[in-house]
N, C-alpha and C positions, 0 to 999 in steps of 0.2 A: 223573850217577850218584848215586844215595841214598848218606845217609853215616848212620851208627847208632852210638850208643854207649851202655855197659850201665852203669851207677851201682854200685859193690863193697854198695851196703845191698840192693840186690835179691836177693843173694845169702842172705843170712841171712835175709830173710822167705819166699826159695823155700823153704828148708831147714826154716821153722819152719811149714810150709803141709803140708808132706810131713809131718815126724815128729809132729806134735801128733795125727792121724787115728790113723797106726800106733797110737799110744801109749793111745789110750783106745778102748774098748770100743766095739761099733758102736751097743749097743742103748742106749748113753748121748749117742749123737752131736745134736747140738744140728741143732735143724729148720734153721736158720737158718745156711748156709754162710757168710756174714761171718764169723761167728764164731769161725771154724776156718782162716781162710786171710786172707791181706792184702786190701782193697779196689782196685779197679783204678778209675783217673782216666785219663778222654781228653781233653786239650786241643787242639780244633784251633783251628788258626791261619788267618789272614786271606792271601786272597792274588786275591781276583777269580774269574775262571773259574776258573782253579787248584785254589782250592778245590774242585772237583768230582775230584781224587784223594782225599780223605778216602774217598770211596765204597768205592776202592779196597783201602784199610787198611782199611772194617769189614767188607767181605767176606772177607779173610782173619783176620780177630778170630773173626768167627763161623765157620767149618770148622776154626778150632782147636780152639773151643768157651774163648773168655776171656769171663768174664761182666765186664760192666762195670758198675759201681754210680756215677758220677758221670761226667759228662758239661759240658764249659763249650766254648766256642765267639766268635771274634771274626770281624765282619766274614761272609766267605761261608763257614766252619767257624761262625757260630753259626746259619745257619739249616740246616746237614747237622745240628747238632748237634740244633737242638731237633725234628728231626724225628724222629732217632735215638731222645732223651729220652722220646716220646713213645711209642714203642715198633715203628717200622718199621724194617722190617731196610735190608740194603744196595740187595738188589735193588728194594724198594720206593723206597726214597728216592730211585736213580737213576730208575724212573720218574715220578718226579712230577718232579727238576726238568728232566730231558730233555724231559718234556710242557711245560711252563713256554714261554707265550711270550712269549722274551725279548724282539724285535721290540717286541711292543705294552706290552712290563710297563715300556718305557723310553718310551711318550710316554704324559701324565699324564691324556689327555682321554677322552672315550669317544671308539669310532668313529663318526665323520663325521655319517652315517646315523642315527643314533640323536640327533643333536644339537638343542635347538630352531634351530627357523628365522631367528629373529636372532642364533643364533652360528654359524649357518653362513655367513652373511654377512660375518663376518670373515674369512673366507682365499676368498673370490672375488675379491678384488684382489689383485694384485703386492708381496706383501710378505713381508720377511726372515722366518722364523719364530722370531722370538725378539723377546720381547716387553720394554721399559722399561716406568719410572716414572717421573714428574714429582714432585721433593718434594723441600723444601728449597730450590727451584730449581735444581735440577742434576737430571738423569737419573740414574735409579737401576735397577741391572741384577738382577735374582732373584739369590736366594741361593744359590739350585742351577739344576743346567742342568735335573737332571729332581725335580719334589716328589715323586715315588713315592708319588702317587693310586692306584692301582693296585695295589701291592705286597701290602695285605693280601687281597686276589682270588686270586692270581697263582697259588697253591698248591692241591691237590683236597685238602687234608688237613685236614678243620675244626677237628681240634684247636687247630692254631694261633691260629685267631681265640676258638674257647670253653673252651681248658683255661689253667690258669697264674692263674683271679686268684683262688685261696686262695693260692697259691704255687707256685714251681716244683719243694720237696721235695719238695709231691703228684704229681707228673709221676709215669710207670713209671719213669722215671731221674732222681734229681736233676740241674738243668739250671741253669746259668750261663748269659749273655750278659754279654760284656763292652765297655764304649765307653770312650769319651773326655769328660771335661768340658772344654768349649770354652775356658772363661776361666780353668780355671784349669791344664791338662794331663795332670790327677787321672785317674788309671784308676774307672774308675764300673763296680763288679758290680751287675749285673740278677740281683734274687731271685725279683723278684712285679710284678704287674701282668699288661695284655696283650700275650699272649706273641710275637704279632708285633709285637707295635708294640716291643717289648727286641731283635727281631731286625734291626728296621727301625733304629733307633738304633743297633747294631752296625755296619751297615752304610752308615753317614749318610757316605760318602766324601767332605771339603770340597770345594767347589764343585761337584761333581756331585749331591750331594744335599743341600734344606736341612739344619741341624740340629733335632734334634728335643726339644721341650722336652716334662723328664717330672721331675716332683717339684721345678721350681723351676729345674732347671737344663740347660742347650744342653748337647747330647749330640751328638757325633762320631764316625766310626770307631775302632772300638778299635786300630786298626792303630798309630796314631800313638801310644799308652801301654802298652798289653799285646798283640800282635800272638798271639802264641801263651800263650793265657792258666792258663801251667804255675803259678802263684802261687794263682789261682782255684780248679784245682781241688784244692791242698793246702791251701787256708783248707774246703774242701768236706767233707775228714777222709780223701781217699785215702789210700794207704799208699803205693802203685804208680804212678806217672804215664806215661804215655806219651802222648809230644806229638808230633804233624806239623805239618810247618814247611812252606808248598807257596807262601811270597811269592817276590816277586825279592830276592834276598840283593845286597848290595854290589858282592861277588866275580863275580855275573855277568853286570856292567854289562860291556859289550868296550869296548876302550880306542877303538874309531871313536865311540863315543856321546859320550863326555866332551871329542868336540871340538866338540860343538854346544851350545849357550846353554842349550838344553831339556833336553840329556844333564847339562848341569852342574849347571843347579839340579835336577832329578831326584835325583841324587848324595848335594849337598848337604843336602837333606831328607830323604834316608833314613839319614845319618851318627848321628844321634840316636835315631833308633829303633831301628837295628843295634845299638847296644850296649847299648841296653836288654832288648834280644833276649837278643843274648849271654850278659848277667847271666841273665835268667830262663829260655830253657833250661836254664842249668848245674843249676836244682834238679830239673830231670827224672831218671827212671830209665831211660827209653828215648826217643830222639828219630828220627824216620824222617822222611827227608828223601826224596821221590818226585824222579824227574829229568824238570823238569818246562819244560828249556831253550826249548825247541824254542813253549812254548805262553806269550801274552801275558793280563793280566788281562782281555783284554775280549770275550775271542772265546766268546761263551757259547753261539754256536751249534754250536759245536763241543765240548760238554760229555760226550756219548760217547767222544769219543774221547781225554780226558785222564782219565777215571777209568780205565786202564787202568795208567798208569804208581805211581800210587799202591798196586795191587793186588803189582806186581811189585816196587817196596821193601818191601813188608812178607812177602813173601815172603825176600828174600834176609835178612831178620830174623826168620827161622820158629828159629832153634836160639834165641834169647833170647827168645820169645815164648811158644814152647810150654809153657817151667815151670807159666805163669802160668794155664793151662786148669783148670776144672774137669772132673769126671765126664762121661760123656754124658749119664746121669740129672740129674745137679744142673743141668747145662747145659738141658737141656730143658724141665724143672722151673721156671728163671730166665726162659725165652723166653715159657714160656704165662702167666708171673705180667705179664711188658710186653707178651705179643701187644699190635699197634696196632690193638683192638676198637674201632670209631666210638664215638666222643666224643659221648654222648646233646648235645643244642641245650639250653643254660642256660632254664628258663623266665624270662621279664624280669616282673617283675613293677614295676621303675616305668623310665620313659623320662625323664632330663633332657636339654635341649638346652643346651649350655652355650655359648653367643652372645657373643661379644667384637667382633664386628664389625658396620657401619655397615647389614648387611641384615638389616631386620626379620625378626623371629623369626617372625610368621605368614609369610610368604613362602617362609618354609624349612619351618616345617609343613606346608605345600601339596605339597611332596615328599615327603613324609616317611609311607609308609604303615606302617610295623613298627608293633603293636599288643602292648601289655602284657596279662599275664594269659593270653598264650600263650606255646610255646616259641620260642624263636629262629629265624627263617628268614634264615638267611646271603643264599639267592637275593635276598630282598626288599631288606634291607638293602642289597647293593652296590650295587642299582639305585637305593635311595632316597641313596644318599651321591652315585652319580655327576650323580643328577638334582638337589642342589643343587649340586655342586662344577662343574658347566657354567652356572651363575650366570652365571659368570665373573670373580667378585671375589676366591675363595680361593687360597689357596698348598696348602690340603692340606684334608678334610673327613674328619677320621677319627672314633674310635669306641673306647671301653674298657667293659669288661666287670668287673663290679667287686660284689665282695659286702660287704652295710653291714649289719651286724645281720643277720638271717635275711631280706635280699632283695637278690636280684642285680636293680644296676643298671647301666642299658644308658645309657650319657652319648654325646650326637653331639659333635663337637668343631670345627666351621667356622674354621679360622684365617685371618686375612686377607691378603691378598700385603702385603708388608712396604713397598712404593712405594703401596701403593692411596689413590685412587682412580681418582688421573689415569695412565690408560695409556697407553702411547707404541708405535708402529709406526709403521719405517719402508721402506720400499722405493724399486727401480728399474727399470726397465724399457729394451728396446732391438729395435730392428725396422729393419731395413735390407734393400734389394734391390740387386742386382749393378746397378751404374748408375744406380739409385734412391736418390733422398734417406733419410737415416739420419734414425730417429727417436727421440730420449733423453726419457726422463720418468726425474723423479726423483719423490717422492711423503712425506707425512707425513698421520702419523695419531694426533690426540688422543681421547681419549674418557674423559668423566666420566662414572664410572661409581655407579649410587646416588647419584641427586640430591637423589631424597626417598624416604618411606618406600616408595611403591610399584614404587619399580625405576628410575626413568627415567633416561635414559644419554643427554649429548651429548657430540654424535658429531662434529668437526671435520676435515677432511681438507684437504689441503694440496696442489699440485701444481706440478710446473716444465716447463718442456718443450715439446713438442708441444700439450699442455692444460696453461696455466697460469692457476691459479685456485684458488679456497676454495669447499667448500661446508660447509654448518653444520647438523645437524640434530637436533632434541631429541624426541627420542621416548621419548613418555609411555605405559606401561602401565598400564591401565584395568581391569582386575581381579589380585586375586592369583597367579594361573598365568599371569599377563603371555600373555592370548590375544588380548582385544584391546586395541589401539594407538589414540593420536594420535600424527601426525607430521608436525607443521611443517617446511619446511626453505628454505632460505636459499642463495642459491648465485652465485659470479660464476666467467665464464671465458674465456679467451681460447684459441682455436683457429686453428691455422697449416694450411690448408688448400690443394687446385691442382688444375687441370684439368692433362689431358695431350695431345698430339697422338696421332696414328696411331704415328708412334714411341713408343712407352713407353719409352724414357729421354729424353724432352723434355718440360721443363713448360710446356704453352702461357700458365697464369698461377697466381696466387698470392695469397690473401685472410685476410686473419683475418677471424674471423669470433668476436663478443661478444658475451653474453650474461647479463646481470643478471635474478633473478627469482625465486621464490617457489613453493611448492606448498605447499596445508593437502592432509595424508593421512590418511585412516582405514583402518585397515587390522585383517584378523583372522587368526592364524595356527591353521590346524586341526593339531592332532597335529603330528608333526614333519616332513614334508614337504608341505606346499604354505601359501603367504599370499598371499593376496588383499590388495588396495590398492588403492581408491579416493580420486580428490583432485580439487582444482582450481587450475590452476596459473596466474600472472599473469608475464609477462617481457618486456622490451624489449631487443630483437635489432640489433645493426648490423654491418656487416660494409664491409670496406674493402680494395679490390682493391690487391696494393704490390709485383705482379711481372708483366709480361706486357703483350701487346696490346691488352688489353680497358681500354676506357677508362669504365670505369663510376665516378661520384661515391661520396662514402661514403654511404652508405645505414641509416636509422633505422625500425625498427616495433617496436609493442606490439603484442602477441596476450595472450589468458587463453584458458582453455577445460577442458570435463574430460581425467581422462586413467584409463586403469587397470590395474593391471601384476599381472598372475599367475604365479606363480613354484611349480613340483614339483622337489624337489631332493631324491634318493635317495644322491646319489654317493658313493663312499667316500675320494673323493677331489678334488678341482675341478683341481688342476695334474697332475694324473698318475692318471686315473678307471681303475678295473679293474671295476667293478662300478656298476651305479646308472642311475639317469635325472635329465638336468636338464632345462627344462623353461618358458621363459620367453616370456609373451608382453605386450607393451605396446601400448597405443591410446592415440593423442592424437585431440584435435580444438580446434586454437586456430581461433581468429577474430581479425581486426584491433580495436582500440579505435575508437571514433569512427568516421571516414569511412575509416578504414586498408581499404582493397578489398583485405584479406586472409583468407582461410579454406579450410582443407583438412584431408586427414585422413591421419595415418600407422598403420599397422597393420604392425606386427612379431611375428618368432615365430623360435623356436629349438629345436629338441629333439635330444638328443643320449642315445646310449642306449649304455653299456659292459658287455664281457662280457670274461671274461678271470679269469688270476689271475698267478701272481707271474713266469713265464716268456712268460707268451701274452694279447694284450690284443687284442681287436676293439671297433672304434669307430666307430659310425655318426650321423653327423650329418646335419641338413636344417634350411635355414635360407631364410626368404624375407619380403617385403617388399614393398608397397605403398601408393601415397597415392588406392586406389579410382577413380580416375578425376579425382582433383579438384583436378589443377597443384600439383602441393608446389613449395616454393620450392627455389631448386638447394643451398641451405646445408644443406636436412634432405633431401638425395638419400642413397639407400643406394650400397654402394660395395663392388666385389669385389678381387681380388689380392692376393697374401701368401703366404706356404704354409699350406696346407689348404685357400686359399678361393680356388682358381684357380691353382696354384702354379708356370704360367708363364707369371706377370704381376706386375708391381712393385709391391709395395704400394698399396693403393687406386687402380689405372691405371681398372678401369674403374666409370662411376658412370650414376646413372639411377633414373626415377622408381620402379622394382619393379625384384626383384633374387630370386632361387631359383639354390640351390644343394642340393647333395647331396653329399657325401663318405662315402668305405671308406677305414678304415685301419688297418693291422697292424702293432702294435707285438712287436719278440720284442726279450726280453731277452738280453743279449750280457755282461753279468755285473754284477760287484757284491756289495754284502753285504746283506742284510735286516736290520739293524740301526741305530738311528738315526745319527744324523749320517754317515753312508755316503753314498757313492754309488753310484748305478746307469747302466747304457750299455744303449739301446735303438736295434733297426734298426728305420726306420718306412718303410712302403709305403702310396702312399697313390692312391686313385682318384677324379677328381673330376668333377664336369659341371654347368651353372649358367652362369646369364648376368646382364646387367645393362639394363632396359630404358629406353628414353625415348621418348613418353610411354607411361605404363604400360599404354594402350590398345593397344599392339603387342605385347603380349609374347605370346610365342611358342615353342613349345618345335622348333621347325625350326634357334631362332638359338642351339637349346644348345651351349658350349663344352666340350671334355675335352680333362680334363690327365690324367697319371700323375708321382708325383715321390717321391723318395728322399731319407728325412733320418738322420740322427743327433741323438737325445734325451738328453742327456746331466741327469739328477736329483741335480743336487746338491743340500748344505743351504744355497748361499747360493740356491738358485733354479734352476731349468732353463735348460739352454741347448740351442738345436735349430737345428741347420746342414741343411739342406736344398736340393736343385735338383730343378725344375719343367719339364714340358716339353706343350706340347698339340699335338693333331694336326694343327693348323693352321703346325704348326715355328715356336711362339713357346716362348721357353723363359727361364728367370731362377735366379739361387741366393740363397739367405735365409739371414740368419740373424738367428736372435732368443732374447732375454734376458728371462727374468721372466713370459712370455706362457704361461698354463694354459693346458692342451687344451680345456678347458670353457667358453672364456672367448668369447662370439658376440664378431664385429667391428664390428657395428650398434647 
């Protein structure tokens, strides 16, 4: 329930709002209603989604008709506020940030699809999605879970990114933001600058978002010094304050929370800033408290439906709120002096790039198409900030707007991740059949990134497991829009591989299988989905039979030869696709060294094509494989069984020199949240048909296999997990389950 209380000074500035009009003449009344009546100050307060009751309160502000003249805002009350400031009413504000999507405004990258093609290549393998640093020698974790790349996009209301750098007195409302200084716990008022980037720094919540430096000093949520910043807007010259307070207060911790470690320290870190509260409420003249039990800071997708309780305590505050209304005329009067009329686009008249970090500045030029001596195009802009900030070496790539003398200038601002250069991923993986051998990969991933001016990144991967091995690969861009590539690479590994009998849960035998060797690549990336890659690769192959009946010695060859690997990658996703095409196909052709009487040809393909959106996913795959006629050796046979790829058959049961497969599969979602670190539950149906041939001169589609099988997809953030049973018409059947394994990910 809202709790309200009225200050005894309110009383006598009602009193002197009323009789000073009576008392003077109309035809002497001063233009200027300040003058004649007290100033009204709204402080709102920090509190997450919460914040989305403020909307509430200024819906019933305005059918009272209270004109407000100072506006200040912490945390999610300084961006209702500065929108407010800026001159959109209630209803406007709830639609913009009900439009807001919170989903994507919380991961930092563009979508998928839009990425160049060597950073989509980082989340085609199994790995955590949370990224280290190497420095110092010790790992080092970001500063925040999310940079809030994104956040200045995030809003349809340009003012924010082009009004506020003469100041925010020039606003239709004078507007506050208020933070926190990091080092020293200093409440920090925001006058001037840009105006989301004061919003963004309100809302820098530790560890969830970096802090953000502005004039010298790390800026935090203002939660933590001024939470409801009723001190702000009396330093602003209100007369009147009224503040809503919409955090979680102390009082409504329930005593089962404070028996958990998490509830404790929770607790304990809001002890200090409750009574910093406390004290600064008390100089309010109206405090309206929304009941706002029932809603957490995080559920922002449910933002309609907590501006309602906000609306309903200031409502039960309508007898102490009403004094403070003006006229309808003076009220209407007020509204069309801030109507929220578009914010003409600042003309830029010079461009600096202000560069602190280790990528060349033409390199970020090559992004960068905004031109000076026109007005400002926000569209171009975001797209030129996200096309460097997918670099992938910054923490944040932002932008201020700033007038020097008689010319606004437009500064870019590339800040570098705080561990850079050396980046760390790591991941795991897990694949097991009922009765089939289990199979763990662990996985590490280094990458230097900006070796030299032109971009080049080596790339180290690490591996345990099933494939234990290193491979190494330094790839060099060769013009400045990094299109085309050199790429040497370096590679050793060991593979635990087996034949099976006619039972598939028997292994007739058992071999590693070794591999040392080399590829020089050249490769070109067109636009952002597809690269071409040509090379020549040299390796010496052995392999050593060490379970079973087959009594074969260990075995030594060299092969070189070309190879060349085409890759179209649409997808919006590679572990969990709802939209897109992937698209990969590789040729070898080694040869033996010297008198090695070895030579053959493998030709592989993949194309997988998704349709769908956040309830309904269809998924079609086709996958096939052959060595042309020309005896591959049995180490580079292709290999069916798993779920999806024959999914009543044990992981790689069946193998041969050509292999064609087809899969249909339907994913429907069974719930979850659309919000990051969530998760989601998917039923999967899945149809499949495909075989495995030897030699590749029989294959035949008489000898096609079908299955039908049922899984559960379960998308968390440590990775996917998909429990699955398989069954074909021939009554073979198996259950899976597997860890870390994307849908997108061919098994060849």
């Amino acid at each position: 329930m809202k709790s309200l209380y009225l200050n005894p000074v309110i009383h006598v500035l009602v009193i002197l709002a009323v009789a000073i009009p009576l008392a003077t003449p109309a035809a002497e009344a001063p233009a200027d209603s300040t003058a004649t009546r007290p100033t009204i100050g709204l402080a709102l307060g920090g509190g997450g989604a919460r914040g989305a009751a403020h909307i509430g309160v200024l819906r019933v502000l305005e059918d009272l008709g209270i004109q407000v003249d100072y506006v200040a805002g912490t945390s999610m009350g300084s961006i209702v506020g500065a929108l407010y400031a800026l001159g959109l009413t209630a209803d406007e504000i709830e639609a913009e940030l009900v439009a807001v999507d919170w989903a994507d405004l919380f991961v930092d990258r563009m979508p998928r699809r839009n990425r160049p093609m060597r950073r989509k290549e980082d989340d085609t393998e199994a790995f955590f999605p949370f990224e280290w640093g190497w420095k110092n020698r010790r790992l080092q974790t970001p500063r925040g879970v999310i940079a809030g790349q994104k956040f200045p996009f995030a809003f349809n209301t340009p003012g924010l990114l082009t009004a506020g750098h003469t100041g925010f007195d020039n606003l239709p409302i004078p507007y506050r933001a208020v933070a926190t200084d990091l080092e020293t716990g200093e409440r920090v008022v925001l006058d001037h600058g840009n105006l989301i980037t004061a919003v963004r720094a309100s809302m820098s919540i530790p560890g969830v978002f970096p802090p953000m430096e502005l004039d010298g000093r790390l800026l935090v949520d203002g939660y933590l010094a001024s939470n409801v910043p009723v001190d702000a807007v009396r330093d602003m010259g209100a007369d009147i304050i009224i503040a809503i307070e919409v955090g979680r207060r102390q009082e409504d911790m329930s005593s089962e929370s404070l028996e958990t470690l998490g509830g404790i320290r929770e607790a304990a870190s809001r002890i200090r800033s409750q009574l910093a509260l406390v004290a600064e409420l008390s100089h309010a003249d109206i405090v309206i408290r929304p009941d706002l039990d029932q809603w957490s800071g995080q559920e922002y997708d449910q933002l309609a439906k907590i501006i309602p309780p906000g609306e309903v305590a200031a409502r039960e505050a309508e007898d102490e709120l009403a004094p403070l209304a003006v006229s309808a005329a003076e009220y209407e009067a007020w509204r069309q002096s801030v109507d929220s009329t578009p914010v003409p686009s600042p003309h830029v008249d010079l461009l600096v790039l202000d560069n602190r970090t280790r990528v060349a500045d033409k390199a970020i030029y090559e992004w960068i198409d905004i031109q000076t001596d026109l007005d400002l195009d926000l569209d171009v802009l975001q797209e030129d900030l996200e096309e460097v900030y997918e670099l992938g070496l910054f923490e944040t790539v932002g932008f201020d707007l700033t007038r020097e003398d008689t010319y606004n200038v437009l500064t870019i601002r590339p800040r570098e991740k705080p561990y850079a250069p050396y980046l760390v991923n790591l991941g795991a993986g897990y694949i097991s059949s009922y009765h089939g051998s289990a199979r763990v990969q662990l996985q590490a991933r280094v990458n230097w990134r900006e070796v030299n001016r032109m971009g080049a990144e080596w790339r180290t991967d690490f591996g345990l497991g099933r494939v234990s091995g290193i491979r190494t690969e330094f790839h060099q861009p060769l013009d400045w829009k990094r299109r085309w590539y050199f790429s040497p690479t370096l590679q050793y590994f060991q593979r635990k591989d087996g034949f099976f009998e006619v039972d598939p849960n028997r292994t007739l035998a058992q071999y590693d299988y070794n591999r040392f060797g080399g590829v020089l690549g050249l490769g070109r990336s067109f636009g952002r989905w597809l690269d071409l890659r040509v090379g020549v690769e040299a390796a010496r192959l052995t392999y050593n039979f060490t379970v079973g009946l087959v009594n074969i010695p260990r075995t030594a060859e060299e092969i070189s030869g070309p190879r060349v690997r085409l890759i179209v990658d649409t997808l919006d996703d590679h572990a969990r696709p709802r939209n897109g095409l992937y698209l990969r196909t590789d040729y070898q052709r080694p040869s033996g060294w010297f008198d090695t009487p070895l030579e053959y040809e493998r030709l592989w393909g993949s194309a997988l094509a998704a349709f769908g959106n956040e309830t309904d996913i269809v998924l079609l795959d086709a996958q096939g494989g052959t060595d042309l006629g020309t005896e591959m050796p049995f180490h580079q046979q292709f290999y069916l069984g798993g779920l999806r790829t024959l999914s009543a058959f044990n992981t790689s049961y069946l193998r041969g020199d050509a292999f064609g497969l087809a899969t249909a599969g339907l994913l429907h979602r069974l719930g979850g949240s659309n919000l990051p670190f969530s998760s989601r539950a998917y039923l999967g149906l899945w149809l499949e048909a495909g075989n495995t041939w030897y030699p590749s001169q029989e294959t035949t589609l008489d000898d096609l296999r079908y299955c039908g099988a049922i899984s559960l997809l379960l998308d968390t953030v440590a990775g996917p997990f998909h429990l699955g049973y398989g069954r074909s018409t021939m009554g073979h059947d198996a259950f899976h389950l597997e860890y870390g394994v994307h849908l997108a990910s061919p098994r060849n």
